[in-house]
N, C-alpha and C positions, 0 to 999 in steps of 0.2 A: 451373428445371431439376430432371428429377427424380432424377440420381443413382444409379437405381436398377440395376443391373448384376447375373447370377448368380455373378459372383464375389464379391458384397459377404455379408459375415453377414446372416443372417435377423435379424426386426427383434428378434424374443427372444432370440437369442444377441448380441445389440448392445447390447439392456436388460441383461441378467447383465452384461457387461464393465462398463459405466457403476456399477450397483449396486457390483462388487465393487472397482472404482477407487473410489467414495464410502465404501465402509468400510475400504478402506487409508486414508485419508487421514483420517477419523477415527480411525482410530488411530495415526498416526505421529506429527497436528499437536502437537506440546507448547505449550503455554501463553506458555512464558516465552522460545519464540523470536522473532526479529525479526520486523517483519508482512512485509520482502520476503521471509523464506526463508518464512512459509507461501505468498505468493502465488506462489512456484517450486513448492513442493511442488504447490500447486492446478494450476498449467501442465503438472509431469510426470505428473498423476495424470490429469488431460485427453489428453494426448497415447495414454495405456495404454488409455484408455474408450473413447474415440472410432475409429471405424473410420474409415481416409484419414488421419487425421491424423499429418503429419509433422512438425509443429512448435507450437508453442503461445505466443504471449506475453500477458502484461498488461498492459493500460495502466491506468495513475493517475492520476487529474484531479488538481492540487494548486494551490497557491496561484501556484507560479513558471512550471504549465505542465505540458500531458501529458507523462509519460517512462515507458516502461517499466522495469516496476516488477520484472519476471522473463521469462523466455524460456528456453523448452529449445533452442534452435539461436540461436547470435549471429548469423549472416544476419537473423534476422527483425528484431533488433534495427533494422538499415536500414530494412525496408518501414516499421516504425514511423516510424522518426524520418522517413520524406519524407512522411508524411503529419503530422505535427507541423508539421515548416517548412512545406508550405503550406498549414498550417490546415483540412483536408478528408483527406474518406479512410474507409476500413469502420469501423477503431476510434473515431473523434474521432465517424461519424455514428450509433452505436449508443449511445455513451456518452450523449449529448447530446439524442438522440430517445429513448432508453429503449427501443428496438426492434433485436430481431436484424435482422441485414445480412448476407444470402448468396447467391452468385452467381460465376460464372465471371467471374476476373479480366480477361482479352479484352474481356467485355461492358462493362465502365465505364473506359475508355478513355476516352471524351468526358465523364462526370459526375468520375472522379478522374484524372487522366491520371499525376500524380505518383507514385501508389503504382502503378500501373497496371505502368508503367515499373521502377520497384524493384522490384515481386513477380516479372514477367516477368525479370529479370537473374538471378534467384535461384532460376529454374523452378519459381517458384511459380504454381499455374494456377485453384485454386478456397480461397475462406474462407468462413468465417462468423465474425462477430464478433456476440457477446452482452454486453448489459450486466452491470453487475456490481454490485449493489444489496446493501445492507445491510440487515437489517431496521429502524425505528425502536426507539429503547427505549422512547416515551411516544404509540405508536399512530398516530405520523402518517406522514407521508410515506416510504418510503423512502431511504436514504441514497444518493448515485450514488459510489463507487468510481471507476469508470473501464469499462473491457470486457476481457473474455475474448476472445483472436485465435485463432482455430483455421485454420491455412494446412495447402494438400495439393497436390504435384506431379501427380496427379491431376486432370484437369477435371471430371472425373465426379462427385468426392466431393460430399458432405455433400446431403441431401434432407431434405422437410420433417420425417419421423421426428429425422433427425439434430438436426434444427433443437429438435425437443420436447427431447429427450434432454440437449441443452444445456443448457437452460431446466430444466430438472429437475436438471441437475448444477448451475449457479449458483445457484439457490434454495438448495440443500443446500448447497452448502459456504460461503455465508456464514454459517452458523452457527459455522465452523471460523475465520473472518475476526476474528467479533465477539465470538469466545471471545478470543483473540489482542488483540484491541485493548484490549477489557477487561483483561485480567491487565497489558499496559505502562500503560495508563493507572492501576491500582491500584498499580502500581511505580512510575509517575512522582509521586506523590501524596505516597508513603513517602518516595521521595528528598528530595520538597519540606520536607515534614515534619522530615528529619534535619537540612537544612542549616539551615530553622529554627530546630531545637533546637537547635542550635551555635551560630548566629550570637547565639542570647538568651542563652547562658551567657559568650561570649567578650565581648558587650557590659557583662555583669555583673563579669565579673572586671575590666575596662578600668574600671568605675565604682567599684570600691573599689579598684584603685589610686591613683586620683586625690583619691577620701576620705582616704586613707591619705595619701600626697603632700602635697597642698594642703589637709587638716583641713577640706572641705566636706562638705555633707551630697548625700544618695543624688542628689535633683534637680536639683540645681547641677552633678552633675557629670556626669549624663546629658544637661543644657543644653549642657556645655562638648563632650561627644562629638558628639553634634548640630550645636552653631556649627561642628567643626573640617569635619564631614564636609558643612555647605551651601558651604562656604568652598572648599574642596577638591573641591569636585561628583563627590565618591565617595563610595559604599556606606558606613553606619553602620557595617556590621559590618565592612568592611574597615582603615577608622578606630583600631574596639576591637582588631583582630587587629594592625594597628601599631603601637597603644602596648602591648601585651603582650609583642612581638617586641622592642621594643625596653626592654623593663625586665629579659626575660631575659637578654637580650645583655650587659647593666649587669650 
């Protein structure tokens, strides 16, 4: 399909909007927010770039299963999820193939019939869906995300330009992605780290009370924390944090 229509922006004035949606968005994303509000911000910064576009969602490939992960309009939320229940559909086949998917809804009727039916309920008539790839950090493969949904009440929208311009906008904002996963993964690290160093100081005080107590020495009585916590088939440190709670209590 080629989209092409005189009321559509010229293909330079489509480039500029895309450009100046990629530099909002690098400057709005902060670091230390969740990865779904950056992958919202990515959806409403797509929606401002892209010409047609009325709505935008993400999908995320995860361990339990695709779900969208953000959406500027809760309707799409639906065409997503019927292409989830039956396992086919624009976003599941771009994620999965690593190739944008665009086309007048009408048209795949017989290849998806499920979304087919949910986009049309919701006068949805043309998408594109782009994969959503992460750089590697050690040079290999790219990471697969999930896809970028680009839906238009429009049957006309989206043409091959459109299609580049996409590809050009997902390239560039997984920088924005794996800036974001970085900084919680340096923060989930820290956490680990804290409760580490907690749980070795409250193991340690729990071991000189029972020096002090029972007149044993350091490793007899980190045996005894030990046998209580295989006995008990809970956590050591949760063991040292009961017998502490319980001497304060005394």
């Amino acid at each position: 399909m080629s989209g092409l229509t005189p009321e559509r922006p010229e293909p330079l004035l489509r480039l500029d909007e895309v450009a100046g949606a990629l530099e909002d968005l690098r400057a709005e994303v902060a670091g230390e927010e969740p990865l779904d509000a950056v992958l919202l911000r990515l959806a409403e910064t797509a929606v401002k770039g892209i010409s047609d576009a009325d709505a935008v969602s993400v999908t995320v490939l995860a361990d339990g299963g695709p779900r969208t992960a953000a959406s500027t309009d809760s309707e799409m939320i639906g065409i997503d999820g019927a292409q989830y229940t039956a396992e086919s559909g624009p976003a599941l086949h771009a994620a999965t193939t690593r190739e944008p998917v665009r086309s007048v809804v009408a048209d795949d009727e017989e290849r998806w019939p499920e979304f087919v039916k949910a986009a049309l309920a919701t006068g949805v008539r043309a998408y594109l869906s782009m994969p959503l790839l992460l750089e590697s950090a050690h040079d290999g493969e790219p990471e697969l995300v999930g896809a970028l949904n680009v839906y238009s009440r429009t049957a006309t929208a989206f043409d091959p330009f459109d299609e580049t311009l996409m590809r050009l906008f997902t390239n560039t904002a997984s920088a924005a992605i794996s800036n974001a996963r970085r900084w919680h993964h340096a923060r989930d690290r820290v956490r680990h780290l804290e409760v580490a160093l907690t749980s070795r100081a409250e193991i340690d005080q729990a071991k000189g009370v029972l020096m002090a107590v029972h007149g044993v020495s350091a490793e007899d009585a980190f045996a005894r924390l030990v046998e209580q916590s295989q006995q008990q088939n809970r956590k050591l440190r949760e063991v040292a944090r009961e017998l502490l709670e319980s001497v304060r209590h005394r």
